[in-house]
C-alpha positions as CSV (number, residue, x, y, z in Angstrom):
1,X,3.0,21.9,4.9
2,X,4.8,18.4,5.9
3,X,5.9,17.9,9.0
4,X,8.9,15.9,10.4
5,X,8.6,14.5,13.7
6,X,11.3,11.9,15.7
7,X,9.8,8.8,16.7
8,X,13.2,6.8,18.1
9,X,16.6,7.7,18.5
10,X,17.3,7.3,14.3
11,X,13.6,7.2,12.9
12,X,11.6,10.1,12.1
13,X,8.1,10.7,9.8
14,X,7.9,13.0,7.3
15,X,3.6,13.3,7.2
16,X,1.8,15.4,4.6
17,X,-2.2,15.8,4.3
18,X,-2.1,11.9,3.0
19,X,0.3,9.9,3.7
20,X,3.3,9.0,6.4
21,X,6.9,8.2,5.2
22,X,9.3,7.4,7.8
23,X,13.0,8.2,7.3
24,X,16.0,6.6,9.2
25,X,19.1,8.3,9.9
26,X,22.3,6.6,8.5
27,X,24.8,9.1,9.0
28,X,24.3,13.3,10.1
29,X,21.6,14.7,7.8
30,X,22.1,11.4,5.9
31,X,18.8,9.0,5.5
32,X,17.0,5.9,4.1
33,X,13.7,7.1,3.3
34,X,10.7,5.0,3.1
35,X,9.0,5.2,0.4
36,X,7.9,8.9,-1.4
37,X,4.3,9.4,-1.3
38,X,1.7,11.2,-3.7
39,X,3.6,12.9,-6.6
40,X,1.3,16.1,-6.3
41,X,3.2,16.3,-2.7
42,X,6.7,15.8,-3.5
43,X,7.4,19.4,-3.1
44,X,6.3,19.6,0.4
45,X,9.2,16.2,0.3
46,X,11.3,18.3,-1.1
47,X,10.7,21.5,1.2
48,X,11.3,19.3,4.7
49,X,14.7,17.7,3.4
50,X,15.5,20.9,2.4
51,X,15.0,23.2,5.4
52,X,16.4,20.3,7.9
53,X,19.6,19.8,5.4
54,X,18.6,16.0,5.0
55,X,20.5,13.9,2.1
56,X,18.5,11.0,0.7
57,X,20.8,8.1,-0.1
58,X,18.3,5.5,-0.5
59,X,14.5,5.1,-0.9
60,X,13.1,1.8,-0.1
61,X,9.6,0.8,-2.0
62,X,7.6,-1.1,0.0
63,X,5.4,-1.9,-3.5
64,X,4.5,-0.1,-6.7
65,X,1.7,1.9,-6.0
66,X,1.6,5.5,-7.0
67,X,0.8,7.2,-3.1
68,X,4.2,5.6,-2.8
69,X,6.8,6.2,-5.5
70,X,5.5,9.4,-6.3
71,X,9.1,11.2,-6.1
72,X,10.8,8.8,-6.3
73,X,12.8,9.9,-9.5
74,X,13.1,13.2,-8.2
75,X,14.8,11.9,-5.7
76,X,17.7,10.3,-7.7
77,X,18.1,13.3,-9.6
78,X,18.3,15.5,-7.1
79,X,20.5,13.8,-4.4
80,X,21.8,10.4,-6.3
81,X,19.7,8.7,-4.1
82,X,19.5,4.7,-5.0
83,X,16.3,3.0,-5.5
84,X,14.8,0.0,-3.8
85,X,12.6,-2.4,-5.0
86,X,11.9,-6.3,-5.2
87,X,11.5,-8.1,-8.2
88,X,7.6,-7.6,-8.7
89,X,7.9,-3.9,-7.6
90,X,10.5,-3.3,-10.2
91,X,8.8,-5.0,-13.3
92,X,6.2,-3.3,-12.6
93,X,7.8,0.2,-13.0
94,X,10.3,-1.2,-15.9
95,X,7.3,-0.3,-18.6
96,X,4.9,1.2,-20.5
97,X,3.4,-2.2,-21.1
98,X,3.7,-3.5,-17.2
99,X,1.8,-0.2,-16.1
100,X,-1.0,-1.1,-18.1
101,X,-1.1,-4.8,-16.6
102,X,-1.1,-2.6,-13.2
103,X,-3.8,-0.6,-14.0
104,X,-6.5,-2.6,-16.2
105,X,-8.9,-0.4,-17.9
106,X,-7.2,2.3,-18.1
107,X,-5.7,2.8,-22.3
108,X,-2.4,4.1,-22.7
109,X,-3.1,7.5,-23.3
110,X,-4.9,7.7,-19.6
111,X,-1.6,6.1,-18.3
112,X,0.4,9.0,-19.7
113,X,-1.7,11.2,-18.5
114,X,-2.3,10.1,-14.9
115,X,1.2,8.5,-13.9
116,X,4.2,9.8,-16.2
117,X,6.3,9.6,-12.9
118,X,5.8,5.7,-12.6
119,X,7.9,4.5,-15.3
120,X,11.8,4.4,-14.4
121,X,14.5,1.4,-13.3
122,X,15.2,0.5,-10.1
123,X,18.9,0.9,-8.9
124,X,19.1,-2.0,-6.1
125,X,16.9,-5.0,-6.0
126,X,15.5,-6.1,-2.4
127,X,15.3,-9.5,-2.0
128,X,13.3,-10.5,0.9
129,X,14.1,-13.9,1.1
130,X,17.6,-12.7,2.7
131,X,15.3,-11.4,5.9
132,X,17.4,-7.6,5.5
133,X,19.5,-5.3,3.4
134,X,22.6,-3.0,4.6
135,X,22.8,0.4,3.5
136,X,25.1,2.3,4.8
137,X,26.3,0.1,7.1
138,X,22.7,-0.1,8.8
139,X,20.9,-3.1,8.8
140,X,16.9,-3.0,7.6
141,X,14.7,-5.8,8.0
142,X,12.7,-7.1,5.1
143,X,9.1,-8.5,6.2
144,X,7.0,-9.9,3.2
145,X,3.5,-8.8,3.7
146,X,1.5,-9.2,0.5
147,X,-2.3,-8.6,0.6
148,X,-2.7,-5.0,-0.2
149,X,-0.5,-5.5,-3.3
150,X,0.6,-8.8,-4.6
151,X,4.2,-8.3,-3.6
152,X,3.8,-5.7,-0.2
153,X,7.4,-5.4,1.6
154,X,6.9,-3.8,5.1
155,X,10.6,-2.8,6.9
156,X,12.2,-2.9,10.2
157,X,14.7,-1.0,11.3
158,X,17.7,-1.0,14.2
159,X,16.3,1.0,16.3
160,X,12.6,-0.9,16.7
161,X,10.1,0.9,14.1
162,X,8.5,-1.4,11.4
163,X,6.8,0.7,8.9
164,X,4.0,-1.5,7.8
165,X,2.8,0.9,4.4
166,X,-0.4,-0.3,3.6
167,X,-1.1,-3.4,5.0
168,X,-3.6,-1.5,7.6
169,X,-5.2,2.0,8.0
170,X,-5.3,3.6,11.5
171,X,-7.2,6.9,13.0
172,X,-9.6,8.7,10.9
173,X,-8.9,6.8,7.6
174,X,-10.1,3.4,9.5
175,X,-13.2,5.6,11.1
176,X,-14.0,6.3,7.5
177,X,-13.3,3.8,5.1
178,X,-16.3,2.2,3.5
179,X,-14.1,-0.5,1.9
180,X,-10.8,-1.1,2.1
181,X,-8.4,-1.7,-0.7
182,X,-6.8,-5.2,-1.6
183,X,-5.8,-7.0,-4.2
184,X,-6.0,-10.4,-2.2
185,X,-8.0,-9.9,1.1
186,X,-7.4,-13.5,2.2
187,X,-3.5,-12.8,2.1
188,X,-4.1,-9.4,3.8
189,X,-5.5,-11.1,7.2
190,X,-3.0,-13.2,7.5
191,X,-0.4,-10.4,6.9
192,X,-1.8,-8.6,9.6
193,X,-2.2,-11.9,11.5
194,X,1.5,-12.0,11.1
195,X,1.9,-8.9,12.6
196,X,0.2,-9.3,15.5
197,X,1.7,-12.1,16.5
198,X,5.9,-10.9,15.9
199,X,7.5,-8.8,18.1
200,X,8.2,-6.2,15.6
201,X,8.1,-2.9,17.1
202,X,6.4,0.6,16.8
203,X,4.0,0.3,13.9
204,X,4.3,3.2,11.5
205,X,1.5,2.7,8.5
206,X,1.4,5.0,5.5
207,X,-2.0,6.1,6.1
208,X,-1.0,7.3,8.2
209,X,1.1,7.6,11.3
210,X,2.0,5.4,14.6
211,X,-0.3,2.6,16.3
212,X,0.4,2.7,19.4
213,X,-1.6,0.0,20.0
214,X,-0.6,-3.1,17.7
215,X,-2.9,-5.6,18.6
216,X,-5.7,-3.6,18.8
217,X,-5.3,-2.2,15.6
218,X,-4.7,-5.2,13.4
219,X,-8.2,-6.8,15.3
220,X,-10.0,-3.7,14.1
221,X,-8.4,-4.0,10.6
222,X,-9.1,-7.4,10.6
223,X,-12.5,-7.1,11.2
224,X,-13.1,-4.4,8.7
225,X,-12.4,-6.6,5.9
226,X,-14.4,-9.7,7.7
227,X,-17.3,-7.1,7.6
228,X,-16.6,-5.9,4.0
229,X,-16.9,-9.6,2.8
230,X,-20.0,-10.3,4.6
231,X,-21.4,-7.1,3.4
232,X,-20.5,-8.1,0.2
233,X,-22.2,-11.3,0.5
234,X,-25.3,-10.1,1.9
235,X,-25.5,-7.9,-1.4
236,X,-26.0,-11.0,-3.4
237,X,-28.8,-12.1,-1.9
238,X,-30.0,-13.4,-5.1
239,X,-27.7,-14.4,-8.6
240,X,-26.2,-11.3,-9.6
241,X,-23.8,-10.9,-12.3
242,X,-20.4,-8.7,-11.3
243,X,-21.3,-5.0,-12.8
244,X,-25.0,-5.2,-10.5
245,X,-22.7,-6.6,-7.5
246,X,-20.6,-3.3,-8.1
247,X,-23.7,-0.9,-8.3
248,X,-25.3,-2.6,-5.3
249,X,-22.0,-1.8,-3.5
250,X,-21.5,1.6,-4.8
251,X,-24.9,2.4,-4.1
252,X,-25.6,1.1,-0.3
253,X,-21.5,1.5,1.1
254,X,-21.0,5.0,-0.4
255,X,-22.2,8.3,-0.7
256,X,-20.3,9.8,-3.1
257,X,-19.3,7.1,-6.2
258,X,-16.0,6.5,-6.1
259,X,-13.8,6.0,-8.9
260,X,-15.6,2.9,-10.9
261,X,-12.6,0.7,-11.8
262,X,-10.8,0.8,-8.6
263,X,-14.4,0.1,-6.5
264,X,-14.5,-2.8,-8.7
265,X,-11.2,-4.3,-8.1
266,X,-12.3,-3.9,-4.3
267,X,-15.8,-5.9,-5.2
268,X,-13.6,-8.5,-6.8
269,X,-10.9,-9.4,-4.4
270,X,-14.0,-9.3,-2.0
271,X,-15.8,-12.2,-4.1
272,X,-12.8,-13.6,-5.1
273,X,-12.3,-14.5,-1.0
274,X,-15.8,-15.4,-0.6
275,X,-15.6,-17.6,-3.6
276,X,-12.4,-19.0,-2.3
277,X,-14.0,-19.7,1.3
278,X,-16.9,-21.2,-0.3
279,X,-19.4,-18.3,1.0
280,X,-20.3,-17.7,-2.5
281,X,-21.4,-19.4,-5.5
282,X,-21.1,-18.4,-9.0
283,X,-22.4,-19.8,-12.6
284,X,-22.5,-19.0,-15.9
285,X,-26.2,-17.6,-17.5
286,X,-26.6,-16.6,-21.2
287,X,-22.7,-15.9,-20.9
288,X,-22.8,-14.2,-18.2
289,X,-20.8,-14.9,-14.7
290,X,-23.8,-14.4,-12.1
291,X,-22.4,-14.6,-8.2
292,X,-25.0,-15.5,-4.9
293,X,-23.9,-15.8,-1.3
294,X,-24.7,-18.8,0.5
């Protein structure tokens, strides 16, 4: 069962098994929620708003992951709530077609089956340039922080919570995590360098809950992706090509195999960085893309 707990005078979490979405109170049993979650728990959603006689009027997406606009359309049809997004998020939920460019490997088919929730419009666009939006005659800051996704928005609100998605992991999922996920590790340190250095209040973080120590907890995020790359570039101790990287990942990081394709879009932003930094070299061979760390 969720639970909904008050963390400042507006702000309250609504936490499930998985993930934390904060909500902010705009009027009496009136909110802005923050993203949606997992789809498989919108019920549980739908079960706190219900028994605390909450109205949604907004959801804002802080990108277009599927742990995050999970009921999202089941909360415009069942309260009218409007739907935030920024111009990336909401292409990327406009289509069939932009789904598949989301999730590479996958056929259409798969798609259908896996994510029939995560095509729909957006209502409002977010534009992040502006610095904030007003809804309901409440003011909530807009903080670009891309890393995890290409276009990441975290949000700040009036009475001092910044709800930071998934720009870092805190508690048992940062004891655990073998690897973390980004799409641009480079970009995601200097997100959370960003953090760390802005007076930006309480951190709430989708997976899951409050820091209560901010700078603590972006150093130990930072360094778990400085340690994933070097990891990553101790593995190519010799020329490798990209599938043998992945298998020498999958097979010293993790006990239990995770799901290939999204292991190896961790392995690639990883060697992507390394590349980038000019830790790694790589080469063509008989056609083949071979990678060795220096």
């Amino acid at each position: 069962m969720a639970q909904l707990e008050q963390i400042a005078s507006h702000t309250y979490t609504i936490t499930t098994r998985w993930v934390s979405m904060p909500m902010y109170e705009i009027a009496p049993h009136t909110v802005v929620l923050m993203d949606s979650g997992y789809h498989d728990e919108s019920g549980e959603l739908l079960e706190v708003l219900e028994k605390n006689d909450l109205q949604v009027a907004a959801v804002l997406t802080s990108h277009a992951h599927y742990d995050h606009i999970g009921a999202h359309t089941l909360l415009r049809e069942k309260y009218g709530a409007r739907l935030y997004a920024d111009l990336v998020s909401a292409g990327l939920l406009s289509s069939r077609d932009a789904l598949q460019a989301q999730f590479p490997g996958y056929s259409d088919a798969e798609l259908r089956i896996l994510f029939p929730y995560m095509e729909f419009g957006i209502d409002e666009m977010l534009e992040p340039e502006k610095g904030s939006v007003e809804i309901g005659g409440h003011t909530f800051g807009l903080l670009r922080l891309p890393g995890h996704a290409f276009s990441h928005l975290g949000f700040t609100t009036e009475d001092g919570i910044c709800y930071a998605a998934d720009l870092m992991i805190c508690g048992e999922e940062l004891r655990n995590a073998k690897m973390t996920f980004c799409t641009d590790v480079e970009q995601s340190i200097r997100s959370i360098r960003r953090i760390r250095g802005q007076n930006v209040g309480r951190l709430v973080l989708a997976h899951k809950g409050c820091a209560e120590d901010k700078e603590m907890l972006c150093d130990l995020n930072i360094a778990k992706l400085e340690g994933q790359l070097e990891r990553t570039r101790r593995m190519a101790d010799s020329w490798v090509s990209f599938d043998e990287l992945c298998r020498r990942v999958a097979e010293r990081e993790y006990r239990k195999l995770p799901v290939f394709l999204t292991l190896a879009r961790i392995v690639r932003a990883n060697v992507a960085c390394l590349v980038d930094r000019g830790a790694m070299e790589k080469r063509v061979e008989g056609n083949v893309v071979v990678y060795k760390g220096i």
